[in-house]
Phi, psi and omega in degrees: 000128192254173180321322198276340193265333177298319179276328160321272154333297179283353173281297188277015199291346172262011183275170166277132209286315149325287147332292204287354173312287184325323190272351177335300191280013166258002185211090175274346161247036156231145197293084206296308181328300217289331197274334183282339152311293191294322167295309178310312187281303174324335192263348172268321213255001156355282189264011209244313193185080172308340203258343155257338163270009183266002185247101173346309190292336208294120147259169176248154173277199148325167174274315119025261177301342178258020136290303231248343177310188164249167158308139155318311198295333200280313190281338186295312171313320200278319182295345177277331195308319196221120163239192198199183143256317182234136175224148217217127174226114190291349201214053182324295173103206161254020172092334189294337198265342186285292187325303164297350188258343208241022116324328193233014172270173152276316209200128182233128169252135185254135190241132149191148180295341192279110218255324160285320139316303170290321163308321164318276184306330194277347158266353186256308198276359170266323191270334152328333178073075182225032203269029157289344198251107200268138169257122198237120181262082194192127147337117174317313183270346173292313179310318192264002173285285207282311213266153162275010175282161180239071228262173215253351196182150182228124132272114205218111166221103154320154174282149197250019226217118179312163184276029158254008193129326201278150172293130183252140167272304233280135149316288125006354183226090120217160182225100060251187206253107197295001199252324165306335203236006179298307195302324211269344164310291180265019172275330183231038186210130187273010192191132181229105168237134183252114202269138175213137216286130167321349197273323181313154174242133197305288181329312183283336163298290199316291184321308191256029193221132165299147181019045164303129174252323196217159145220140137330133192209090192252127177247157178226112189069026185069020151222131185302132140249339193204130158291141178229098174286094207259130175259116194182184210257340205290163202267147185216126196260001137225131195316117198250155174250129177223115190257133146217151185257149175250093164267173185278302193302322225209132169256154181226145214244136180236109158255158177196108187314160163276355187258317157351291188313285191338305192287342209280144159233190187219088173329147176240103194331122183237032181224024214286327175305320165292323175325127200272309222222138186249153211226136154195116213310158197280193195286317211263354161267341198288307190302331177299334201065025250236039232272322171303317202241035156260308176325314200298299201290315179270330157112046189218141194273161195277140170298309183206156196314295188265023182256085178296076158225189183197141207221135169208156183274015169261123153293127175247141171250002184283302192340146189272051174170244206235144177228119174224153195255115170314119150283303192186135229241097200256144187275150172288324163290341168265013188288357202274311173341277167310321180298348159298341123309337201261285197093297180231124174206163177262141187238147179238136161238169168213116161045073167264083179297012193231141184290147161297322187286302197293328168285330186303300183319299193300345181229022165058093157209106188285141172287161201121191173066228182208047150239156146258114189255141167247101154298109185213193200223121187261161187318331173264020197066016182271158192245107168270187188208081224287126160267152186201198198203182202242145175232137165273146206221115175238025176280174180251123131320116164273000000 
């Protein structure tokens, strides 16, 4: 990229894109295509990975691969996860996750098909001070056909998305296909890790993935993004699972064996009108399913077997997820009442029949505001409508 599209480019970074498409023939000497890739993507990777976006030099891809990268907070966790001599990251990318990892390596080799992508990366990672990091222009499974290295960590996030767009859950849909390709991982690796779409369900991986040791479960702001699948020879007799959500004050952190949950029971609440406090767990313990032994661990009762909340006359500021203070507890003949009173609330249901848009519709009630209603179901199947308030928790999990 030469000086005049760069100094273009920091002139225009706030402008709008569109416009400036239009406005094109007003600037005949700059490769308006190129620069306009490079402002969209500086304007995606913002929020996304600061660490590239305070460096000028950075170049960008498609918007497409800057979608699908990961955030600075997701790769920097992946990068605590692993150190080395050697790290083999098969499905290279735009890079954010190599760039962060090959922190803790002497020598990292980036694998990718994409013949533009790696022209990309092998400059971002040179103007970058990356020069431990060799860029390999090749198929993942051809590089792991052929090469003879014994790398210390493996790194892989299939692809999740059809060539029309659509999003893939299934192992089996992704390309390359990891339950096909695990033995051939770990024949060349002491360690394998697999970034996989939050939407899979962790029981159905444990089924189709060989010597799983750990799995990773990372939310950011109460939304899951990503599964992390640790693959290895060492012998283990239950899995451990470990969630954490990245919030701005403060993370919050759940571990757990998975043969614990299996074993764990859970009180199931016969009090609830009395219970001072409502307990509800992040994204990243609920996908864990951790559902019996978060109860177990705080000492706080389940509303109902399949009504994931939870209520005690005690505050844990500890909890790995959301806490709210019980108000008023509404019976199915007072809700119109109350809602004439409320007016606004933000509504949640749990193992509900009825939509939030259909309770909202039926009791005029707009969103927002700083009551929370949960519509869920008690332990005797009678069906409420919890009003509560938000309690802020400004402690750290460890």
């Amino acid at each position: 990229m030469n000086s005049i599209l760069k100094t273009f480019i920091s002139d225009h970074i706030n402008d709008d894109i569109h416009q400036l498409a239009l406005n094109a023939h007003k600037y005949p000497n700059i490769d308006m295509n190129q620069a306009l890739v490079q402002i969209k993507g500086r304007k995606k990777i913002k929020n996304k990975v600061s660490s590239f976006y305070e460096n000028d030099d950075i170049i960008y891809p498609i918007q497409l691969s800057i979608e699908q990268s990961s955030s600075q907070t997701t790769a920097s966790y992946k990068a605590s996860l692993c150190n080395g001599n050697l790290l083999v990251d098969l499905t290279g990318g735009f890079g954010v996750d190599c760039y962060f990892m090959s922190e803790n390596f002497e020598t990292v080799t980036y694998v990718e098909k994409n013949e533009e992508l790696c022209r990309i990366a092998e400059h971002n990672f040179s103007i970058s001070n990356r020069h431990n990091i060799n860029v390999v222009n090749t198929l993942s499974e051809t590089f792991l056909q052929n090469t003879t290295i014994k790398a210390d960590w493996i790194f892989i996030d299939p692809a999740r998305r059809d060539t029309r767009g659509n999003k893939l859950v299934m192992l089996s849909d992704c390309e390359p296909d990891i339950s096909a390709l695990a033995p051939l991982l770990l024949s060349k690796a002491e360690n394998v890790m697999v970034k996989l779409s939050p939407m899979l369900d962790i029981h159905v991986v444990i089924e189709q993935l060989p010597m799983i040791s750990e799995i990773h479960i990372v939310s950011t702001e109460n939304e899951c993004k990503e599964l992390l699948i640790i693959l290895n020879h060492k012998p283990h007799d239950s899995i451990l699972i470990k969630t954490i959500n990245f919030q701005k004050n403060h993370n919050q952190r759940f571990d757990f064996e998975l043969q614990d949950e299996l074993n764990s029971d859970c009180n199931i609440a016969s009090d609830v009108e009395n219970s001072l406090y409502l307990y509800e767990a992040n994204s990243a313990v609920m996908k864990a399913g951790a559902f019996k032994l978060i109860g177990q661990k705080f000492k706080i009762d389940k509303l109902q077997i399949h009504t994931h909340l939870y209520v005690s006359d005690k505050l844990h500021l500890d909890f790995p997820g959301r806490i709210f203070s019980i108000k008023k507890i509404w019976e199915k003949e007072t809700w119109k009442t109350n809602a004439d009173v409320v007016k606004k609330a933000n509504i949640s249901t749990r193992n509900f029949p009825t939509s939030v848009d259909e309770i909202r519709k039926k009791l005029k009630l707009s969103d927002g505001g700083d009551i929370y209603l949960f519509a869920c179901t008690l332990s005797d199947n009678k069906k409420v409508i919890i009003e509560t308030s938000k309690i802020e928790s400004q402690s750290i999990i460890h």
